[in-house]
C-alpha positions in Angstrom: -75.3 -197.4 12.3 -76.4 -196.1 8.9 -78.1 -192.7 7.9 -80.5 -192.8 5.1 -80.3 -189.9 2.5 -83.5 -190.0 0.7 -83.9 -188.1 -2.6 -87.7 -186.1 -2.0 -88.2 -185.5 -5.7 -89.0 -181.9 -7.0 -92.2 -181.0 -4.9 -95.0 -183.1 -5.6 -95.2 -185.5 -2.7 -95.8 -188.3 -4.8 -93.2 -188.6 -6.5 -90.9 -190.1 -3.8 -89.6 -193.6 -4.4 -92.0 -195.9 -3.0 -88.3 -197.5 -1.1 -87.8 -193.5 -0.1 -91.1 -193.2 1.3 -90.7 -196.4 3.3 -88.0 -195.4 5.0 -89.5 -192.0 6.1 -92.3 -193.2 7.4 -90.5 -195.5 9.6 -88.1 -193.1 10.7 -87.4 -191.8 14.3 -85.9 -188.9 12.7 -86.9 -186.8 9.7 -83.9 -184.2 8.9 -84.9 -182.3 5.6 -84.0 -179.6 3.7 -87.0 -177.5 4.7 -86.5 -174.4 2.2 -87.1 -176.8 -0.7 -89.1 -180.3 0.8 -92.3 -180.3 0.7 -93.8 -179.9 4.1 -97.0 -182.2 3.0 -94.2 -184.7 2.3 -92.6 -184.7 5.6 -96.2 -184.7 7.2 -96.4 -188.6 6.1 -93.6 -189.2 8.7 -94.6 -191.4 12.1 -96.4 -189.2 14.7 -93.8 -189.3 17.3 -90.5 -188.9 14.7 -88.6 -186.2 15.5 -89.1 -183.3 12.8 -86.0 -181.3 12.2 -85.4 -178.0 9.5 -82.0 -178.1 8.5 -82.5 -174.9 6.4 -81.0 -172.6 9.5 -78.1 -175.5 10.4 -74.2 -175.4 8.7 -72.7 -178.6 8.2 -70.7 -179.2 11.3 -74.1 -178.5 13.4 -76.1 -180.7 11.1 -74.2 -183.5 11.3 -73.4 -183.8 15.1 -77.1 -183.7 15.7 -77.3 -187.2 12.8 -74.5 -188.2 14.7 -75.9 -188.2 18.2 -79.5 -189.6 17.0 -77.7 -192.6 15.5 -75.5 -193.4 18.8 -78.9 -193.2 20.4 -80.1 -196.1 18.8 -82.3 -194.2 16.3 -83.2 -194.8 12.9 -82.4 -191.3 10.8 -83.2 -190.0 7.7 -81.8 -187.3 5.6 -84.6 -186.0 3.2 -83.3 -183.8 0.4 -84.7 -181.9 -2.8 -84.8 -183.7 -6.3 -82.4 -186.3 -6.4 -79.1 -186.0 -3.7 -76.9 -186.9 -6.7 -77.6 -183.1 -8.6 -76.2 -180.2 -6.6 -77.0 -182.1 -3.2 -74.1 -181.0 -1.2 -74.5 -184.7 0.2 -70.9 -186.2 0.1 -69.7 -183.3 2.7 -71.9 -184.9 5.2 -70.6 -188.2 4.1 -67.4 -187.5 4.5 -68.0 -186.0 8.7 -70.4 -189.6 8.7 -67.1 -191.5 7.7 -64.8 -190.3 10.8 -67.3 -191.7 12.8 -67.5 -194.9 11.2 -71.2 -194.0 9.9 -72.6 -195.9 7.2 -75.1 -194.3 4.7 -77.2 -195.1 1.7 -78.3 -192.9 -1.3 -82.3 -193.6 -2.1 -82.5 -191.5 -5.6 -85.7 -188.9 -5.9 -87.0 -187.1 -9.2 -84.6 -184.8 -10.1 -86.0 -181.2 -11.4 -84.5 -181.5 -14.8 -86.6 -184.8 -15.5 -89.5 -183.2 -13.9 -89.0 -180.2 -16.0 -89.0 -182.3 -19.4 -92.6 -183.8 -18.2 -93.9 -180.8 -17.3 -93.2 -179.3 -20.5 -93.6 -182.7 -22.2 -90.2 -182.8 -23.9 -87.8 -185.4 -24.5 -84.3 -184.4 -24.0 -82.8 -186.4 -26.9 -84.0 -186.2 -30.2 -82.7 -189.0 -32.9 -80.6 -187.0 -35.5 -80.8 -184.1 -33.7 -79.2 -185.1 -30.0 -78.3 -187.2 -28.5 -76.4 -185.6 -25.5 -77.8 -183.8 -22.5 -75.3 -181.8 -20.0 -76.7 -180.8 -16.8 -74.7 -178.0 -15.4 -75.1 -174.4 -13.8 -74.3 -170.6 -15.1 -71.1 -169.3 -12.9 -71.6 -167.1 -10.1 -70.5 -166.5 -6.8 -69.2 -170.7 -7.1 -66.8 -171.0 -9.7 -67.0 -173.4 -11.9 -63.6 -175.3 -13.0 -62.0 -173.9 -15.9 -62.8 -176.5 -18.4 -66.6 -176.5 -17.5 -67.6 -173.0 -18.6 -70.8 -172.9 -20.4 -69.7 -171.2 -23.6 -67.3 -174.4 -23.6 -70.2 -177.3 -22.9 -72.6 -174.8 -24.9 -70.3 -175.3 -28.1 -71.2 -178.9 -28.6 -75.2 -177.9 -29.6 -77.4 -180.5 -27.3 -79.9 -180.4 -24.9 -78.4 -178.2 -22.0 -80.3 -178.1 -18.7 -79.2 -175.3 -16.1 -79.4 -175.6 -12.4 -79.1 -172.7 -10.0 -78.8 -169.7 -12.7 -81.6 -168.2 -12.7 -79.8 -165.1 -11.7 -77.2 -165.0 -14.2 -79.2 -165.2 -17.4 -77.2 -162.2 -18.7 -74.3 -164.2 -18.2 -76.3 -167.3 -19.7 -77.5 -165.8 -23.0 -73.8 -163.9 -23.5 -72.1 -167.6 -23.3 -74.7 -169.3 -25.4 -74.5 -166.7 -27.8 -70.8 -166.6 -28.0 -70.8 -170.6 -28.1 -72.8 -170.1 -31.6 -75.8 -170.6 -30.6 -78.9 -168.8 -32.8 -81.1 -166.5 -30.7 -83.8 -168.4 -32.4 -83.1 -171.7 -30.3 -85.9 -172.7 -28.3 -85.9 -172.7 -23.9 -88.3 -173.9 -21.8 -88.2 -172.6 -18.2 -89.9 -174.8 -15.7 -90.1 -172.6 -11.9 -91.3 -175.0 -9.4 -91.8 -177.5 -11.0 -94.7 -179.8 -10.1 -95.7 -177.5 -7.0 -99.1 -176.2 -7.3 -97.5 -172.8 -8.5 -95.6 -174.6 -11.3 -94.8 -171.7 -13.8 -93.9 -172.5 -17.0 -92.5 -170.0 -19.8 -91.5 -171.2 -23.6 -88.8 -168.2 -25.0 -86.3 -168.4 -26.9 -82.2 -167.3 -26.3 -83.1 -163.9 -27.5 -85.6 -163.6 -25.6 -85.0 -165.4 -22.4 -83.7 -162.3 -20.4 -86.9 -160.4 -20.7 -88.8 -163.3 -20.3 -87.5 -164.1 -17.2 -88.2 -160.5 -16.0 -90.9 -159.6 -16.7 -92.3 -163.2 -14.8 -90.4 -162.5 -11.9 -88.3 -165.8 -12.0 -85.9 -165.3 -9.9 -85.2 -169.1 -8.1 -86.5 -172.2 -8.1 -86.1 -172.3 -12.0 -85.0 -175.3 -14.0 -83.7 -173.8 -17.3 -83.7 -175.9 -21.0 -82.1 -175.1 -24.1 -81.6 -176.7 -27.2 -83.7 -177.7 -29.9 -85.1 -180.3 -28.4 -87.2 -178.1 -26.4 -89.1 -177.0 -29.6 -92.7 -178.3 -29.1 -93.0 -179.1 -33.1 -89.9 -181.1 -33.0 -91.8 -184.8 -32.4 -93.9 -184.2 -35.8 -91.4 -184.3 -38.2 -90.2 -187.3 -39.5 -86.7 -186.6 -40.2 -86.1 -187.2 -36.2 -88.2 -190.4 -35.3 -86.5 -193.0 -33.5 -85.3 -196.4 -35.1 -86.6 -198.5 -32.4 -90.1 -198.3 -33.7 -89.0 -197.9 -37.9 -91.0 -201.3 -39.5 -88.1 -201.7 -41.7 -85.6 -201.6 -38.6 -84.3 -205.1 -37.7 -83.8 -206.0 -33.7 -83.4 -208.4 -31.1 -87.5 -208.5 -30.5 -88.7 -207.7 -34.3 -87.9 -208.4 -37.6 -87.6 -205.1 -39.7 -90.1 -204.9 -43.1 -88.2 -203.3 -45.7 -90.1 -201.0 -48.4 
């Protein structure tokens, strides 16, 4: 017996795994997180596969009913947001699956951060300029451990990307702010990202509060900070990539020196 946990992506029902599509529509059993799935996605499930919301369920509920499907002889799967890796609350399942000698396997999705950085069409690391992105959320009613704060992470200057905070953006600018960070530096917020209401809003730290007011954003928000996000960043010269330099020397090309 083995439960599939399939990563959805960020809402565009295309960008499933080919593998993680696969499995769904081969399922007897489609469990997904119906708050954040796309219903068009679960709609390419088999016409007789039993469709269940998991948004209402807690865990112990959740799982029984896996649990039971598998013992029947089905084949389930476990459709989540993104990618089950980020924020997935995946393993506590795993670890109920694992007292009753329940297998799984992880297929990855598109996380929302990665989806963000297309949408906005930003790479995260910038030669000379970053080479480090931390993916991490604002602290709210879940604490974070003491070593994680944000001012903390926010004190090393790269690409941060914020999960679940778009509620504390008080909180957020105050730590970034405290971490040294200029108000000038540039954020791209990316809510819902690659749904048909994909909303996105360039600011800055200064100005990412009333920003993020005065649009509403509320949830569903991928936040990005650093100077990476600045959209004139890939024109200048001084952070272009050694990879394609003619006078760089590699495995595949000999380097031209001036």
């Amino acid at each position: 017996m083995k439960l599939y946990i399939i990563g959805a992506g960020p809402g565009d029902p295309d960008l499933i795994t080919v593998k993680g599509l696969k499995l769904l529509q081969q399922a007897d059993v489609v469990m997904y997180t119906d708050s954040l799935v796309n219903d068009e996605l679960i709609a390419k499930a088999k016409p007789e596969a039993e469709v269940l919301k998991s948004s209402g369920m807690e865990l112990v509920e959740m799982v029984g009913i896996i649990v039971d499907r598998l013992k029947q002889g089905k084949m389930v799967v476990r459709v989540h947001t993104g990618d089950p890796a980020m924020f997935g609350a995946t393993m506590e399942q795993i670890a109920l699956l694992r007292k009753e000698n329940i297998g799984y396997e992880i297929i990855p999705g598109v996380s929302s951060v990665f989806a963000s950085a297309a949408a906005v069409g930003a790479e995260l690391t910038i030669p000379e300029l970053t080479q480090t992105v931390i993916l991490t959320r604002a602290e709210g009613r879940t604490p974070v451990p003491e070593l994680e704060k944000l001012r903390d992470l926010a004190a090393h200057h790269c690409t941060i990307a914020l999960f679940l905070s778009a509620t504390l953006i008080k909180k957020v600018v105050s730590e970034f702010v405290e971490a040294g960070w200029s108000k000038e530096t540039p954020v791209a917020v990316v809510q819902r990202a690659t749904w048909p209401d994909q909303l996105i809003v360039r600011t800055t730290v200064g100005k990412l509060e009333e920003d993020m007011r005065s649009h509403g954003i509320r949830s569903h928000a991928m936040i990005l900070a650093g100077w990476a996000l600045d959209p004139e960043i890939h024109g200048k010269e001084e952070y272009r990539s050694k990879l394609y330099d003619k006078s760089f020397t590699h495995r595949f090309r000999r380097g031209v020196k001036p």
